[in-house]
C-alpha positions as a printed Julia matrix, in Angstrom:
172×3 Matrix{Float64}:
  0.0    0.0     0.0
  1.8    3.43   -0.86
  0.93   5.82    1.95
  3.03   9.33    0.46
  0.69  12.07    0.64
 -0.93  13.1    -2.74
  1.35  16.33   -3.6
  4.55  13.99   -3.28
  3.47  11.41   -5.45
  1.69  13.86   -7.85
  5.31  15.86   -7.99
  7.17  13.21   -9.0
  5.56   9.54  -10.48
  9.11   7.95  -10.89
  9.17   7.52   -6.93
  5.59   6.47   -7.23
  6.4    3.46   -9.14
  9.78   3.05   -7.48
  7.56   1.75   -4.32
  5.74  -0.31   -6.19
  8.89  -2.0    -7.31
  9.77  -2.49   -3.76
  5.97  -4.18   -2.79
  6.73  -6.41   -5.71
 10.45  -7.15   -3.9
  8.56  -7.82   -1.15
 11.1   -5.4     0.54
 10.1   -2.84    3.33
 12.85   0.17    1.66
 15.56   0.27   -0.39
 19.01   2.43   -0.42
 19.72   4.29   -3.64
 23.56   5.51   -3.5
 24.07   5.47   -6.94
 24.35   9.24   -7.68
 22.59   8.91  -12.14
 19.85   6.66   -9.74
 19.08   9.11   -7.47
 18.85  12.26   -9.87
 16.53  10.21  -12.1
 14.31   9.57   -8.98
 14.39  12.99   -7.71
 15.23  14.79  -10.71
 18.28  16.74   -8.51
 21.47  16.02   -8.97
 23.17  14.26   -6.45
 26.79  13.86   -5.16
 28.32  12.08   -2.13
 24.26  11.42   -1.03
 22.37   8.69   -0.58
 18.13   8.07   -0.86
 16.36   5.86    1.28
 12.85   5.21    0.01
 10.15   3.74    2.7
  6.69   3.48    1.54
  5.55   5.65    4.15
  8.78   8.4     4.01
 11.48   9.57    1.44
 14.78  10.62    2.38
 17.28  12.63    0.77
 20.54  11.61    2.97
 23.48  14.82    2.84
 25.79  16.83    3.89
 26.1   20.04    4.77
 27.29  21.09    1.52
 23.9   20.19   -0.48
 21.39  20.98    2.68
 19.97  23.78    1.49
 19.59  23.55   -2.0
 18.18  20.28   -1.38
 15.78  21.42    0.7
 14.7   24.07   -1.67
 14.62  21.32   -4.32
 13.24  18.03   -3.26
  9.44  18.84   -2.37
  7.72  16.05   -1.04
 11.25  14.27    0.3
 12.84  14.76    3.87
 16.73  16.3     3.31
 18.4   14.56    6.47
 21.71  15.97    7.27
 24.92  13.73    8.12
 27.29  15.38   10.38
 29.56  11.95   11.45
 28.85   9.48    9.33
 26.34   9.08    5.79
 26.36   5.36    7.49
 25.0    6.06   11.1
 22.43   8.76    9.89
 21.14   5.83    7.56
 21.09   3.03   10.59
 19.05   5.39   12.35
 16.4    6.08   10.05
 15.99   2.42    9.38
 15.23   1.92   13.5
 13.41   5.65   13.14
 11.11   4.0    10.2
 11.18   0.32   11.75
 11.85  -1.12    8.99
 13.02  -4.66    9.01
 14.14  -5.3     5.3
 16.14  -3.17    3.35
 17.12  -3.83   -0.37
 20.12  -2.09   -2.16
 22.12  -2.95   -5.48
 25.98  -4.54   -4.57
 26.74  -3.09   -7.69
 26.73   0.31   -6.58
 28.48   0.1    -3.3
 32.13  -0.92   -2.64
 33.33  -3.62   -0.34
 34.28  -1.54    2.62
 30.47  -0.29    2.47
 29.18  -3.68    2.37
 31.04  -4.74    5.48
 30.22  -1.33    7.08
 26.61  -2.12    6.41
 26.42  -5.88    7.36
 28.73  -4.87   11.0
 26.86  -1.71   12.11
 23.34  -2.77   10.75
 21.02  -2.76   13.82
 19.7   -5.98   14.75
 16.73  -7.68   13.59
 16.8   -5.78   10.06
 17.76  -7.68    6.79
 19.93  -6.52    3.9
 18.91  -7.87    0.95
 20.62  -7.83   -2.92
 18.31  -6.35   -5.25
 19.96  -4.82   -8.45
 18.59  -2.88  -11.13
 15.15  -1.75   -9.78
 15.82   2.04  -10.56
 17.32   0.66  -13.66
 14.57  -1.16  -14.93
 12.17   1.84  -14.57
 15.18   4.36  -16.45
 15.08   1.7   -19.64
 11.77   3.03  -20.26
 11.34   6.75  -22.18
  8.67   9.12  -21.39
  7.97  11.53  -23.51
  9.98  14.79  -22.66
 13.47  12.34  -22.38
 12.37  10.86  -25.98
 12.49  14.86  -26.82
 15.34  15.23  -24.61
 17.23  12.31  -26.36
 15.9   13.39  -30.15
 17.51  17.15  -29.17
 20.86  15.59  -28.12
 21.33  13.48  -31.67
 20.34  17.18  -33.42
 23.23  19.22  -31.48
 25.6   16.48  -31.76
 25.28  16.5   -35.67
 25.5   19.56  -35.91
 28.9   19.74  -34.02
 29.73  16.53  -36.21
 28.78  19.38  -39.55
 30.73  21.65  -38.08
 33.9   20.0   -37.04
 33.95  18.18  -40.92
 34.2   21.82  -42.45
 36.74  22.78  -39.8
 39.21  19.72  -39.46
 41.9   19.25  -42.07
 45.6   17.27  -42.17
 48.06  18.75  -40.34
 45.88  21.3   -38.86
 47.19  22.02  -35.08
């Protein structure tokens, strides 16, 4: 059952069907850190951030660098602050949310991560292995990225036009 108010959901669908993905994973939230995952969820770029997605609560995991623009930016999504570690602000939202099962993609965290996550996880809650859920939703093209994607090809022929006119042998 998704349980975000209206105005999130209505803001931004991506997320909306991002928690269906995780009903159908039959997992209680799931940890974005992959920076091109999280700015195609949120649609704000992200760097050195992390997003943990609940059904009932969406968080936008930073530092103090990004707290305020993210704030400005992410309507509909909580902008939690780290100010020790990106790690302990994330164990206590999972206890905060009581959440029990937690899915995230090994390909987009390192090793030292994964045994920071499995060592400092608090009891009773389950990491689980789910890749390519924001990836499966990104393989589909809405409209405005088909436009998006069809305005790309144009400017990069025309630089292609351009350089052919400009580029001769032995040019420096």
């Amino acid at each position: 059952m998704i349980l975000l108010s209206k105005r999130a959901l209505a803001l931004n669908p991506r997320i909306k069907k991002f928690i269906s993905l995780l009903q159908d994973n039959k997992i209680d939230a799931y940890l974005v850190t992959n920076d091109g995952n999280i700015k195609y969820l949120t649609e704000f770029p992200a760097s050195e951030s992390w997003l943990f997605v609940t059904p009932k609560r969406i968080f936008y995991i930073t530092d103090s660098r990004y707290i305020l623009e993210a704030q400005k930016s992410l309507q509909g999504i909580i902008v939690q602050r780290y100010t020790t570690s990106i790690f302990a602000t994330f164990f206590k939202l999972i206890q905060r949310m009581n959440v029990k099962k937690v899915g995230l993609d090994e390909r987009h965290i390192s090793l030292a991560q994964y045994k920071n996550f499995r060592k400092h996880c608090p009891k009773g809650v389950k990491l689980v292995v789910r890749n390519n859920l924001v990836e499966s939703l990104r393989e589909i093209k809405n409209i405005q990225e088909i436009k998006q994607i069809r305005k790309a090809i144009e400017l990069n022929l025309k630089a292609y036009d351009f350089l052919k006119e400009v580029i001769r042998p032995n040019i420096i």
